[in-house]
C-alpha positions in Angstrom: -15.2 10.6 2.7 -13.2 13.8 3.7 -9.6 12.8 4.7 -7.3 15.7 6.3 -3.9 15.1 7.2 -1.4 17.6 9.1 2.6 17.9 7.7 5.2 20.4 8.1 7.8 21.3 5.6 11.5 20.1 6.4 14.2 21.8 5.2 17.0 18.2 6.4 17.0 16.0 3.2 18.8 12.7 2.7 18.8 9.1 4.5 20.5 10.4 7.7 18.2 13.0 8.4 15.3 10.4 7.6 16.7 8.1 10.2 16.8 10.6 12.8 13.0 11.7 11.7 12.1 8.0 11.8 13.3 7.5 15.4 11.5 10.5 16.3 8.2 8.9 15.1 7.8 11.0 12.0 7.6 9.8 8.2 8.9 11.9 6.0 7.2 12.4 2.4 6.8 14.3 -0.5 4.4 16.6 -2.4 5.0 17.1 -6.3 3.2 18.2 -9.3 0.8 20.7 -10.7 3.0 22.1 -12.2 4.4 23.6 -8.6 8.4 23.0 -7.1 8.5 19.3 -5.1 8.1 20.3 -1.1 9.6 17.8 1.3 7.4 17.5 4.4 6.7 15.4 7.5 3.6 13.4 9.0 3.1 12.1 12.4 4.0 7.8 12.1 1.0 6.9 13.7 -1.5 8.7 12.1 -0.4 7.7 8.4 0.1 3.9 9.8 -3.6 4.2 10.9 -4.6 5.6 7.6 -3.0 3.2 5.1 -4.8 0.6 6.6 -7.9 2.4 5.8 -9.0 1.2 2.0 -10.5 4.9 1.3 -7.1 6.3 1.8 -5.4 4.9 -1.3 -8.1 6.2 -3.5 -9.2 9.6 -2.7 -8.5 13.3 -3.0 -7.1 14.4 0.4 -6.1 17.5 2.4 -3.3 18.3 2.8 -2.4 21.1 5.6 1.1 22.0 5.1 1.9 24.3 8.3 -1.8 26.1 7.9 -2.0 26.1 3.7 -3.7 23.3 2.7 -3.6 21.8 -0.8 -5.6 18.7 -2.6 -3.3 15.8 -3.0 -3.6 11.7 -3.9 -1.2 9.2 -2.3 1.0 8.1 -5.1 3.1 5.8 -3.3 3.9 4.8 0.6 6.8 2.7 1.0 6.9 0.1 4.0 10.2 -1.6 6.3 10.6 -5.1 4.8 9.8 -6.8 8.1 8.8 -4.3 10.6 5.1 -2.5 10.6 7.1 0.7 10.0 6.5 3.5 7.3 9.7 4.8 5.3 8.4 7.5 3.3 5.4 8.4 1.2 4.6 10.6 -2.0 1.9 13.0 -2.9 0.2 14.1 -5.6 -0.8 17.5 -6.5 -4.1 17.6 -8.1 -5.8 20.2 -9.9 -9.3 21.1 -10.8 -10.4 20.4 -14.1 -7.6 18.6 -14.7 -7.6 14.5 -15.5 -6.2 12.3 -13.1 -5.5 8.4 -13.6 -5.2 6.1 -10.5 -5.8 2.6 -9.1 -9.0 2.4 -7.5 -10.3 -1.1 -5.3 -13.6 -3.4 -7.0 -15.9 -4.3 -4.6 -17.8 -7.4 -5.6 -21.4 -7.5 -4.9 -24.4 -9.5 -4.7 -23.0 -12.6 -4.3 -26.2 -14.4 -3.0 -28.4 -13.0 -6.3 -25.4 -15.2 -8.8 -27.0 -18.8 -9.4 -23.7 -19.8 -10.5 -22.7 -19.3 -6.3 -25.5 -20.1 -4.4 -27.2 -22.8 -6.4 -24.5 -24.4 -8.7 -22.1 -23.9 -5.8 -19.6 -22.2 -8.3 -16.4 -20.6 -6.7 -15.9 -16.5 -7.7 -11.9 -16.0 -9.0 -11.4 -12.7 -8.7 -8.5 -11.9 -11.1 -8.4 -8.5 -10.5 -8.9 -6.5 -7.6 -8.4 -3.0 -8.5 -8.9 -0.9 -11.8 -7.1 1.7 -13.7 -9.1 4.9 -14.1 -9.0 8.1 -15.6 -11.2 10.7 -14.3 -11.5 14.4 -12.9 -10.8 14.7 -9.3 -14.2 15.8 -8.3 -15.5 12.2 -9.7 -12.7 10.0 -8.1 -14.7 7.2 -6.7 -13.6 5.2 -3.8 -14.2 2.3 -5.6 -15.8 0.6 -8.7 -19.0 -1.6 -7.7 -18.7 -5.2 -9.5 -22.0 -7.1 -9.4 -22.4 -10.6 -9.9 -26.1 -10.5 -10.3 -27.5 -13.7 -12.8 -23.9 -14.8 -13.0 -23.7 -18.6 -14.0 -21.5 -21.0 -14.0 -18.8 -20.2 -16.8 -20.1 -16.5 -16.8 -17.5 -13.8 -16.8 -16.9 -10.4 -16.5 -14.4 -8.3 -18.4 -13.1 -4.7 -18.1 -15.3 -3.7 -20.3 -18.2 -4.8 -18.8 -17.7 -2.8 -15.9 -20.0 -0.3 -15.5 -18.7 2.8 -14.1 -20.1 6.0 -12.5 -20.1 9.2 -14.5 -17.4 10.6 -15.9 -15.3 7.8 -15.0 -12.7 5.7 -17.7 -11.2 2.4 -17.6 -7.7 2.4 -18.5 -7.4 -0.7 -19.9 -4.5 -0.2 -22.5 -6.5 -1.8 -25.2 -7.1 -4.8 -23.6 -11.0 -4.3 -23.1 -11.3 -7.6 -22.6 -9.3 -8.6 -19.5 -11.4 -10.7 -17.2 -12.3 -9.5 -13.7 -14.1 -12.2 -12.3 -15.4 -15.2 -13.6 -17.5 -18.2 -11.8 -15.7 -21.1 -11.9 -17.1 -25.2 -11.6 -16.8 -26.3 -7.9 -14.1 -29.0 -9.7 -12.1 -26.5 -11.4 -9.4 -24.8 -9.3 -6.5 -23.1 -10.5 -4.3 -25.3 -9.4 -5.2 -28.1 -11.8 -5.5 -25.5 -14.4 -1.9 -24.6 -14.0 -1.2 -28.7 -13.6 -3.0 -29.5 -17.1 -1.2 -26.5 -18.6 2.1 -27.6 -17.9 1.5 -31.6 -18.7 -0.3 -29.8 -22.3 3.5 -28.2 -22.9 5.1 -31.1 -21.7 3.3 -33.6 -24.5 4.0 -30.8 -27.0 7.6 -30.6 -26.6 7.5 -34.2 -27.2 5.7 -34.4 -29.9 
């Protein structure tokens, strides 16, 4: 998916001229990296509201036309109002070609109806993760990482490790290989209880 966004360079800096750009229904952002200077830019509100509701958005290389020269960037960060649907500034990454980049991409679990630990031993899927480290060149960022819980039973997990990825594509997993992504737990079993049993388990421990 090919994402283009418009900005303009903005020479104002600081929180009051933010506030004024903000009332104006402008965001204002910046682009670093690459070994380039920092350039301080604004987007139209609307569009980059619209966009970071938009799962593709987070993990992709996008265009960026700064005032008719565009450049390839990744959305490092977007910060949000604490309470209001309002957008108070965002950062961009420079990207280059040939050169490694490492972000957090979504996991799409599939196949659900093909895991006989869901569909005939009525198991419940705990996602523990929902997104992945990776490492990769920018021309094979994926949008996300496919997770499938074909012949999963009851019990069955699946770990970082496990995960198999497209070409060219690392998990950075920080030596912990085996974090689990998703295991199939026992219709009984729910994580409250789990948390319940831990806590009476230290409880009769510190008693001991």
């Amino acid at each position: 998916m090919e994402i283009t966004i418009n900005a303009a360079k903005r020479a104002e800096q600081g929180s009051s001229a933010s506030r004024r750009l903000r009332r104006a229904g402008q965001v204002p952002a910046i682009i670093f990296g690459a070994d380039q200077d920092a350039v301080a830019v604004t987007l139209d509100h609307n569009e980059m509201y619209h966009w970071l509701h938009k799962e593709a958005f987070h993990a992709s290389i996008l265009n960026i036309d700064v005032d008719g020269k565009a450049e390839s960037v990744v959305l490092r960060d977007a910060q949000w109002h604490p309470y209001k649907q309002l957008v108070l500034h965002m950062d961009f990454m420079r990207v280059k070609t040939g050169v490694a980049i490492t972000m957090k991409v979504p996991l799409h679990f599939t196949n659900e109806e093909a895991s006989p630990g869901l569909k005939v031993q009525h198991g419940i899927a705990s996602h523990i993760l929902t997104e992945v480290e990776i490492s990769t060149l920018p021309r094979n960022l994926p949008e996300f990482i496919e997770v499938d819980l074909t012949g999963m039973n009851l019990g069955d997990s699946i770990t970082l490790g496990d995960l198999k990825l497209p070409e060219g594509v690392e998990v950075v997993d920080h030596g912990h290989a085996d974090q689990v992504v998703v295991t199939i737990l026992s219709p009984q079993v729910k994580e409250a209880d789990v948390g319940e049993e831990g806590e009476e388990n230290g409880e009769a421990a510190g008693e001991e």
